[in-house]
MIVEX-425155 format. One record per residue: x, y, z of N, C-alpha, C, O in turn. Coordinates in nm, 2 decimals. Example, Ala and Ser with C-alpha at 12.3 -4.5 7.8 and 13.67 -1.06 7.14 Angstrom:
+--------+---------+--------+---------+----------+--------+--------+---------+--------+--------+---------+--------+
! n_east ! n_north !   n_up ! ca_east ! ca_north !  ca_up ! c_east ! c_north !   c_up ! o_east ! o_north !   o_up !
+--------+---------+--------+---------+----------+--------+--------+---------+--------+--------+---------+--------+
!   1.32 !   -0.57 !   0.78 !    1.23 !    -0.45 !   0.78 !   1.32 !   -0.33 !   0.78 !   1.42 !   -0.33 !   0.85 !
!   1.28 !   -0.22 !   0.71 !    1.37 !    -0.11 !   0.71 !   1.29 !    0.00 !   0.79 !   1.34 !    0.11 !   0.80 !
+--------+---------+--------+---------+----------+--------+--------+---------+--------+--------+---------+--------+
REM end
This chain:
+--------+---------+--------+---------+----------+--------+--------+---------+--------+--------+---------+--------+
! n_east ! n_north !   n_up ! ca_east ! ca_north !  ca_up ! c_east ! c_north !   c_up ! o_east ! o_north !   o_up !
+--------+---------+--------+---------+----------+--------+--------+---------+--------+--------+---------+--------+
!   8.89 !   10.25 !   7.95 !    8.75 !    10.28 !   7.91 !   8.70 !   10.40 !   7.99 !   8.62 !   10.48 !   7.95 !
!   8.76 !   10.40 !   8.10 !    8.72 !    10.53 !   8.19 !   8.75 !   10.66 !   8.15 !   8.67 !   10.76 !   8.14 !
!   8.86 !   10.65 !   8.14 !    8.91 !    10.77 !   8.06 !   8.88 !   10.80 !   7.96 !   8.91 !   10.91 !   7.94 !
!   8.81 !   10.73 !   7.83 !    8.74 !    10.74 !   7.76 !   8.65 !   10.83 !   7.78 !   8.63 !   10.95 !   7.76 !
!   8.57 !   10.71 !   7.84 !    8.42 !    10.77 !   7.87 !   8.41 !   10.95 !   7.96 !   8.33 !   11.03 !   7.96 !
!   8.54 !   10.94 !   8.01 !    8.57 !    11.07 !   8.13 !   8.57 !   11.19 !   8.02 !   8.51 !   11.30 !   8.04 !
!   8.64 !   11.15 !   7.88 !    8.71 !    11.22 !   7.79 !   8.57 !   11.29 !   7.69 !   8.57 !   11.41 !   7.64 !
!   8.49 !   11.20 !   7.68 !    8.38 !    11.21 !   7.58 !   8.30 !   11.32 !   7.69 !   8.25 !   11.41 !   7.63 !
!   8.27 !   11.33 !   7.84 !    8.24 !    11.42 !   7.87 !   8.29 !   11.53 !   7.92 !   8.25 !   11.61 !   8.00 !
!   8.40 !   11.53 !   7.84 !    8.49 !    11.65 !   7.87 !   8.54 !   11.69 !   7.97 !   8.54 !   11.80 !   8.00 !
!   8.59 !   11.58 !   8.04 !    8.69 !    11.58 !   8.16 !   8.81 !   11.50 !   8.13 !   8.81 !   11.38 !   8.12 !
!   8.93 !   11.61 !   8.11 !    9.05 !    11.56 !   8.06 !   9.14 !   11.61 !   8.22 !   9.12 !   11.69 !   8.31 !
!   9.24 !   11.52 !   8.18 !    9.34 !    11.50 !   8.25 !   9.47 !   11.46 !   8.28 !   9.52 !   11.34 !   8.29 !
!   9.54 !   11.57 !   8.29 !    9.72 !    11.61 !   8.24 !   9.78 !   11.48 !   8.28 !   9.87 !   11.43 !   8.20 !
!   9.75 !   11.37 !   8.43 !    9.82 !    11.29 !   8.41 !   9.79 !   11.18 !   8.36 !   9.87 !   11.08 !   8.35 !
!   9.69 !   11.18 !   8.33 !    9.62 !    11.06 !   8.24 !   9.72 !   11.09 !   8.12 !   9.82 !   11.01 !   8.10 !
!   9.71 !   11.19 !   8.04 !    9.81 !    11.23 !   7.92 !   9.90 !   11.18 !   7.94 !   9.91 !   11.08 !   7.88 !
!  10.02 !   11.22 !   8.03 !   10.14 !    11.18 !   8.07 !  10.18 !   11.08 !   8.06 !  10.29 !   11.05 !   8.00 !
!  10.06 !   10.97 !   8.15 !   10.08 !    10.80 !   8.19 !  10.07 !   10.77 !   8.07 !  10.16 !   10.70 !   8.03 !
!   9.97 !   10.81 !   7.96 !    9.97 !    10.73 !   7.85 !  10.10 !   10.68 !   7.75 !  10.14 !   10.57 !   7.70 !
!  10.16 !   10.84 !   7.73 !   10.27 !    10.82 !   7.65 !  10.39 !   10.80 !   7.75 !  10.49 !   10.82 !   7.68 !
!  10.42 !   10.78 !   7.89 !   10.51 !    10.71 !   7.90 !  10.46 !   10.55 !   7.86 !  10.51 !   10.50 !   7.76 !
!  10.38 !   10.50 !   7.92 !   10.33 !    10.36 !   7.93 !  10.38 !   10.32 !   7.75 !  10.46 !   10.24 !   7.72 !
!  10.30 !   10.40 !   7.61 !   10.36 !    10.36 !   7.53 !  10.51 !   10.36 !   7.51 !  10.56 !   10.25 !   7.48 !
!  10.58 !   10.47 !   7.53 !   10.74 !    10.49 !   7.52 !  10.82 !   10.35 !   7.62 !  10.92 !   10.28 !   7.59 !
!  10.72 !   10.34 !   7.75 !   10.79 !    10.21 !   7.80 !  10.80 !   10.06 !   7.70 !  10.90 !   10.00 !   7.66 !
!  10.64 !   10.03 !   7.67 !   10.65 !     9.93 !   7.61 !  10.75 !    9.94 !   7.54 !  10.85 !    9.87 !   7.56 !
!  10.74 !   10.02 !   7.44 !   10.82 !    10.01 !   7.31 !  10.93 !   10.02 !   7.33 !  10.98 !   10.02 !   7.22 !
!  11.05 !   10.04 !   7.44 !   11.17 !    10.05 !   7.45 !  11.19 !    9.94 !   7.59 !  11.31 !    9.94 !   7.62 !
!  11.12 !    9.86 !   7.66 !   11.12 !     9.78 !   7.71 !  11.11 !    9.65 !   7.70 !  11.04 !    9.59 !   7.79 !
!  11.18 !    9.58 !   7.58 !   11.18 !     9.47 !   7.52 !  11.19 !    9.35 !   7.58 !  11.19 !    9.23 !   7.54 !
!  11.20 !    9.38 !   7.67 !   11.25 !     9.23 !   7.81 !  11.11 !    9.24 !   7.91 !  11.06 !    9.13 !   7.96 !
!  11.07 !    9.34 !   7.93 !   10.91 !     9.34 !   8.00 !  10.95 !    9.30 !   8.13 !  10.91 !    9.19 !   8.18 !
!  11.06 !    9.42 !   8.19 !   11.10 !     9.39 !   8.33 !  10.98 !    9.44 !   8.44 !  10.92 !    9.54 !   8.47 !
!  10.98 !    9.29 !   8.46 !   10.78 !     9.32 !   8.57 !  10.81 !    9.44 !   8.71 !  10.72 !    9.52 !   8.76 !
!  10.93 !    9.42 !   8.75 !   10.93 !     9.50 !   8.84 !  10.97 !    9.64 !   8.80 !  10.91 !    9.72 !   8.87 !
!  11.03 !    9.69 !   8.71 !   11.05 !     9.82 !   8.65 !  10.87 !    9.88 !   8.61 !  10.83 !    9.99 !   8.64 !
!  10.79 !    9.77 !   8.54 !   10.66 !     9.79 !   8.48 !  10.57 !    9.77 !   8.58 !  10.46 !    9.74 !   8.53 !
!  10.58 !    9.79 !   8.77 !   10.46 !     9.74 !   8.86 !  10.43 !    9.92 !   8.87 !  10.31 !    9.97 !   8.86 !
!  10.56 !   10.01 !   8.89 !   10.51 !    10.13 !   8.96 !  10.38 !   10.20 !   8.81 !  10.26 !   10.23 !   8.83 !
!  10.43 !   10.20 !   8.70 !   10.32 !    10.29 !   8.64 !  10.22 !   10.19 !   8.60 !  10.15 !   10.23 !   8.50 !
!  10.18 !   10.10 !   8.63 !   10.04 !     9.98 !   8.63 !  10.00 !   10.01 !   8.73 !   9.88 !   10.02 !   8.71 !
!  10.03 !   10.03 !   8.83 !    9.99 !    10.10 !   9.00 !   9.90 !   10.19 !   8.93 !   9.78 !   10.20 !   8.94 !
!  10.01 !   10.27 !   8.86 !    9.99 !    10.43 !   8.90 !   9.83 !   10.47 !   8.77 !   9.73 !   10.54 !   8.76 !
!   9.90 !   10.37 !   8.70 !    9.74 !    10.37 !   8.61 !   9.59 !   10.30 !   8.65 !   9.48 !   10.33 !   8.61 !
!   9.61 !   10.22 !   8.71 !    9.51 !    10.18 !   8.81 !   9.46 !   10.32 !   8.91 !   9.35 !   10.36 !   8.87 !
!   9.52 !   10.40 !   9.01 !    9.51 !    10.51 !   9.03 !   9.47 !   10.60 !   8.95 !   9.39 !   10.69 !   8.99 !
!   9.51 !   10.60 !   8.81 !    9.44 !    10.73 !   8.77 !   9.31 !   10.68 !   8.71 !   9.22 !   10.75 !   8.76 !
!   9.26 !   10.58 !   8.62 !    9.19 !    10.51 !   8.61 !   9.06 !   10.54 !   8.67 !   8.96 !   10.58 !   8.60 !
!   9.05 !   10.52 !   8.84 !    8.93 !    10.53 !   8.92 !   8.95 !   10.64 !   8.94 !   8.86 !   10.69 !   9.02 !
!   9.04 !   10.73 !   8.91 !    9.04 !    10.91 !   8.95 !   8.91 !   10.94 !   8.84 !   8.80 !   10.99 !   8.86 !
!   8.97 !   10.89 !   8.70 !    8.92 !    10.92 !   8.58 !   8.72 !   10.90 !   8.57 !   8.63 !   10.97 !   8.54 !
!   8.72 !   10.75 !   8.64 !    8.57 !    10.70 !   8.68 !   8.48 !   10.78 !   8.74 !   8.36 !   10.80 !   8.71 !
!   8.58 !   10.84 !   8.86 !    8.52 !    10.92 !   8.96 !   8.45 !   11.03 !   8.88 !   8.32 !   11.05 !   8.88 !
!   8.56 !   11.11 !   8.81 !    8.54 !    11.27 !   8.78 !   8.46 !   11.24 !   8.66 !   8.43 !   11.35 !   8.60 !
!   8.40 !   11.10 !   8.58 !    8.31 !    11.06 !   8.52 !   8.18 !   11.06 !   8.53 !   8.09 !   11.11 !   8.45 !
!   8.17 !   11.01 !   8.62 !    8.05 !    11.00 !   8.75 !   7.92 !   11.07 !   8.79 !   7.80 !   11.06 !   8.79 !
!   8.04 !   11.19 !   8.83 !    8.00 !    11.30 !   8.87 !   8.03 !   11.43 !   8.78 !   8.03 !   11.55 !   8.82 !
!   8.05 !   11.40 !   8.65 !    8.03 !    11.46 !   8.57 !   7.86 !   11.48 !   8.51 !   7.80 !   11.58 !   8.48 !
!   7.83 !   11.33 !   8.49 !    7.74 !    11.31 !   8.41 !   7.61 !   11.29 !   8.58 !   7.49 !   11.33 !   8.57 !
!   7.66 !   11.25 !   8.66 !    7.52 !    11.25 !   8.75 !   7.55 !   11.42 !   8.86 !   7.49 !   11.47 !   8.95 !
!   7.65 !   11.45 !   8.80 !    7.66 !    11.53 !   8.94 !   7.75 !   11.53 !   9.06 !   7.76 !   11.44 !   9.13 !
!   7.83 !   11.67 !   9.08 !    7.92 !    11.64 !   9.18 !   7.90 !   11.59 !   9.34 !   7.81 !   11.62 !   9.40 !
!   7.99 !   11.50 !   9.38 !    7.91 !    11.48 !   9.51 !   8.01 !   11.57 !   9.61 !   8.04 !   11.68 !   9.59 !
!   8.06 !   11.49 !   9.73 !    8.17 !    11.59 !   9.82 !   8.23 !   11.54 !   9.83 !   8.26 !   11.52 !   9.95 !
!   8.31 !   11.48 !   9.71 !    8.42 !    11.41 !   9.70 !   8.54 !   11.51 !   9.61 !   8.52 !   11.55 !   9.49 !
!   8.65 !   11.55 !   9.66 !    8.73 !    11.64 !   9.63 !   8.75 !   11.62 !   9.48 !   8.79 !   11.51 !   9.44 !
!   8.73 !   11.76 !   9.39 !    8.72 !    11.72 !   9.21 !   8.86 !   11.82 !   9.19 !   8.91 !   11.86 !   9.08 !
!   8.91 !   11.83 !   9.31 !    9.03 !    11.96 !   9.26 !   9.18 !   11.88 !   9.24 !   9.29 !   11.92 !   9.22 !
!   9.14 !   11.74 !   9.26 !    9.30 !    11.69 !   9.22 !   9.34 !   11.68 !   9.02 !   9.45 !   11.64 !   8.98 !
+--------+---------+--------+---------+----------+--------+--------+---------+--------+--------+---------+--------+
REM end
C-alpha cells in the first residue's frame, strides 16, 4: 500500500521495481514455499516498504532531514 500511495505521488523506486518481479518470478517458480530461501526478500520488502512510506510522507507533507538520496 505504501508503495502505492509513494507511486500515486510520484515517487518511484528502481528497487521496489526489482523486488516486485523477483518476489512474483519467486512465487511462481517456488512451488514448495521454501521459508528459509523466502525470509531474505520478505526482509528485504519490509525494508523497502518503510523506505517507500518514508519518501511518501515527505513527499506529500514535506522533506524533513531524513536522508531522500537513497
Amino acid at each position: 500500500m505504501c508503495t502505492h500511495q509513494a507511486r500515486q505521488l510520484g515517487v518511484q523506486d528502481r528497487d521496489v521495481a526489482v523486488l516486485v518481479v523477483e518476489a512474483l518470478f519467486s512465487t511462481v517458480t517456488n512451488v514448495d514455499f521454501d521459508a528459509q530461501r523466502l525470509q531474505a526478500p520478505l526482509v528485504r520488502a519490509v525494508q523497502l516498504r518503510d523506505k517507500a512510506r518514508e519518501k511518501a510522507v515527505n513527499k506529500r507533507y514535506g522533506a524533513t532531514s531524513t536522508d531522500m538520496s537513497e
